[in-house]
N, C-alpha and C positions, 0 to 999 in steps of 0.2 A: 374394393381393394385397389384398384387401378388410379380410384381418382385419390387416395393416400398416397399411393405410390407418386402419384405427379405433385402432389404437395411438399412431399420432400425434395422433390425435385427442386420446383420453386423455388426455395430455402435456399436451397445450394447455388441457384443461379445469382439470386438474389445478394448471396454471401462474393459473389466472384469478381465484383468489382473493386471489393474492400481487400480480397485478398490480395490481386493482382495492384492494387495502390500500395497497400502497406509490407509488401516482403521485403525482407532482411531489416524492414524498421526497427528501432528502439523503443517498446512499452515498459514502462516503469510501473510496477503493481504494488501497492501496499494492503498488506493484507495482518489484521490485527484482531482484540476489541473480542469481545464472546463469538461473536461469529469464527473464530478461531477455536475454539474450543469443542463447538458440536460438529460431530463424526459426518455427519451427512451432509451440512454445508460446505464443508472443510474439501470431501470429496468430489464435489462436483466442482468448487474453486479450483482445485489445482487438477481434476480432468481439463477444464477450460485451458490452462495455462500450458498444458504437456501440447491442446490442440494447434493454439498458437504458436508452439514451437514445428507442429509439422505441418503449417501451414506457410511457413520459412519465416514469420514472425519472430524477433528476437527478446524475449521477454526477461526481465528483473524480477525476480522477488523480494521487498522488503518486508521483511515482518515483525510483529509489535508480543505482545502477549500478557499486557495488563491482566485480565480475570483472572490468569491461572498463578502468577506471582501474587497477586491479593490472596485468591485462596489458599496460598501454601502458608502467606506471613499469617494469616489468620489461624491457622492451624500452629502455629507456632507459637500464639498468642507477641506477635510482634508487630507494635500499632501503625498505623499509615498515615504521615499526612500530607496533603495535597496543597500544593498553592499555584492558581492558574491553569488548573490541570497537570501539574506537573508533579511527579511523585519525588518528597523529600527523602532521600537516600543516604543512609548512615552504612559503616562498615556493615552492619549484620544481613541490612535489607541488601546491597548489592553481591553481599554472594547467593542470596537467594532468588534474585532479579539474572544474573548470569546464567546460573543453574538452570533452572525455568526456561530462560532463552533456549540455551544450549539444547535440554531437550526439545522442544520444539522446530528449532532448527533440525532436527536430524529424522524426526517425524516426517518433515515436511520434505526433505529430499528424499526419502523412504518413499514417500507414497506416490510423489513426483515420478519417482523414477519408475514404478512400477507398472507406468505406463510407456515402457522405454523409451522412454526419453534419461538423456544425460544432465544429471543436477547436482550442482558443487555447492555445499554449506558453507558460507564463510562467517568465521566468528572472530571475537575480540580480538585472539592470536594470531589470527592470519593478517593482521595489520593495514586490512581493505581500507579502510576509513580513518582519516588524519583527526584526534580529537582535541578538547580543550574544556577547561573548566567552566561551567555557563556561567557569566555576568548575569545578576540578577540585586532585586532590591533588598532580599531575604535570601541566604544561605542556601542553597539546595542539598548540601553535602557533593554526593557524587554522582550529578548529573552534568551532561555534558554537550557538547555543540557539538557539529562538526564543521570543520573549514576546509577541506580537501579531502581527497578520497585518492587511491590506485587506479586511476581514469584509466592505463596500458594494459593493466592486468585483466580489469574488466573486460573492454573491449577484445584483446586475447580471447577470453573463457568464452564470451556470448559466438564469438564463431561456431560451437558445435555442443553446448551448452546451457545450462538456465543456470546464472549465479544466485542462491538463497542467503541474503544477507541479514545477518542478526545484527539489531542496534546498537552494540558498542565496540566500546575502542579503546586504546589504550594512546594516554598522551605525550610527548616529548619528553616528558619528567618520569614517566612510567607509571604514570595513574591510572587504573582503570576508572571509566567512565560508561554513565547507561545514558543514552540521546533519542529523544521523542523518533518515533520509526518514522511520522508524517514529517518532521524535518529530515529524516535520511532519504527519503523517496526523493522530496520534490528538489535537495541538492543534486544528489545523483541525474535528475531526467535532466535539470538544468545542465549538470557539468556534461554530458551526452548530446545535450538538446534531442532529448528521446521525442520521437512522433507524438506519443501518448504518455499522460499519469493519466495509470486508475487506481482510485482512494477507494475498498469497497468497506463499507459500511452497515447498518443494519438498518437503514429507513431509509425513503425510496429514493430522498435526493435531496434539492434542494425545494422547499417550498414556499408560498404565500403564508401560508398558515396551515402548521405543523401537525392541526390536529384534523385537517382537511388532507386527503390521497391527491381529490382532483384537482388541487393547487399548486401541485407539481409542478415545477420549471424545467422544459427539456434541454434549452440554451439560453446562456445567459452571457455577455461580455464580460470579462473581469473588472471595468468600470462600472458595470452596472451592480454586480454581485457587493464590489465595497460600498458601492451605495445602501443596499441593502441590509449589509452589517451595522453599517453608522444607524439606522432606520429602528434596528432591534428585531427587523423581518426575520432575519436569520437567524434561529435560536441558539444559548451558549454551547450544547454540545459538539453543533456543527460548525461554529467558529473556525476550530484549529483546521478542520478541515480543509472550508473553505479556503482561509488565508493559504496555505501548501499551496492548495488550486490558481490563486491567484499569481502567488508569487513564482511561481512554474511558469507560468502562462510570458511573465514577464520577464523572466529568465533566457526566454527562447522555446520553451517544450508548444508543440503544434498545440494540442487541447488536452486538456485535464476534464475528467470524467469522474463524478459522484455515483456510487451505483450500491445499491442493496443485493449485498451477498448471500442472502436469504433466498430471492428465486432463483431459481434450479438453473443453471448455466449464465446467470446475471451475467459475466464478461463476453459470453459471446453474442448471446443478445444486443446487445448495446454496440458492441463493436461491427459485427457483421449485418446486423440490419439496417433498415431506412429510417426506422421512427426509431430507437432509439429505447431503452426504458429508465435510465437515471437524468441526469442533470447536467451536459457538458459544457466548461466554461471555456470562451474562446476569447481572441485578443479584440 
């Protein structure tokens, strides 16, 4: 009993230099992808992020919600098609892509909160995010960039709050638009120059070879990492990823963090230990 008791202890000692470095910092978190969707990951992600905030950590939440918008157009028999990763968006598909956000955003400040901690949802209407039509080689419909954000209002909220930010926006012309959530994170920590992006994910990080654990890469430079893309080491779904990570990195954000949302407290592991369990990309 006694020697549990000092292993937690450890933990915590262990935790005190990261905490005592990173307070009142800015973590930018994206958080998406089916990992999003089961109840038990979902919960210990956002225990992690309520922790962070009462550890004077100032955290972001972005979030995506691809699986559960596929599964409702599928249920509606209304087909999907993807180019680049990017989902082609027609009127019918974008009110069910908002939909979808919307509830999920309101889940997630629900469950946030229920750890008291104070959580503000902000959606297409609350006008957080400055959008615009995406340029591309092929029509997207109504997919969208962003090029600015509410930087004042942000920084306001994060004083005694977590902002929960849904990925769309509404443009100059009054278009509504839906924007890859991993392009909203890594602007946002850029226009902040947040401490930390964490991308969490659902495989362990970045690797050698994908089909290998122990190939895992704890730190990688951001020159090294596009070396690795041009190489094909980094396989396509982890592309979009990575580029966010890099382009963060290069932005100003201190380091960017790949992490598998899957183990049970993944953010605080990673953040508050010495080794480390995903992939951090640094300059």
């Amino acid at each position: 009993m006694v020697e549990e008791a000092i292993k937690k202890a450890d933990v915590l000692i262990e935790a005190l230099p990261y905490i005592k470095k990173f307070h009142k910092k800015i973590f930018v978190i994206k958080y998406g992808g089916s990992i999003l969707g089961e109840e038990r990951i979902r919960k210990s992600v956002l225990e992690d992020i309520a922790f962070l905030r009462y550890t004077g950590i100032r955290p972001i939440l972005v979030h995506g919600g691809g699986p559960n918008i596929t599964e409702r157009l599928k249920k509606l028999n209304i087909s999907t098609e993807f180019v680049d990763g990017m989902r082609v968006t027609n009127e019918d598909t974008l009110k069910i892509v908002e939909e979808e956000l919307n509830k999920l955003n309101d889940l997630i400040v629900e469950e946030i909160s229920s750890h008291g901690v104070s959580a503000r949802g902000f959606k297409k209407e609350d006008g957080i995010l400055k959008v615009e039509k995406k340029r591309a080689d092929i029509d997207l419909g109504f997919v969208g960039e962003i090029f600015d954000f509410d930087k004042k209002r942000i920084e306001e909220i994060l004083k005694d709050t977590i902002p929960v930010i849904s990925p769309m926006g509404i443009s100059k012309e009054l278009v509504t638009f839906n924007v890859n959530a991993d392009e909203v994170a890594d602007f946002i920590a850029s226009g902040l120059k947040a401490e930390k992006l964490v991308l969490l994910t659902n495989v362990l990080g970045v690797m050698r070879d994908f089909q290998n654990e122990d190939s895992l890469i704890s730190t990688i430079t951001a020159i090294e990492a596009e070396e690795l893309i041009k190489e094909k080491v980094i396989d396509e779904g982890m592309i979009p990823k990575v580029n966010a990570a890099i382009k963060a990195i290069y932005g100003g954000v201190g380091k960017a963090h790949i992490v598998d949302a899957k183990l049970l407290h993944a953010i605080l592991l990673e953040i508050f230990t010495d080794e480390g369990i995903g992939t951090e990309i640094v300059k």
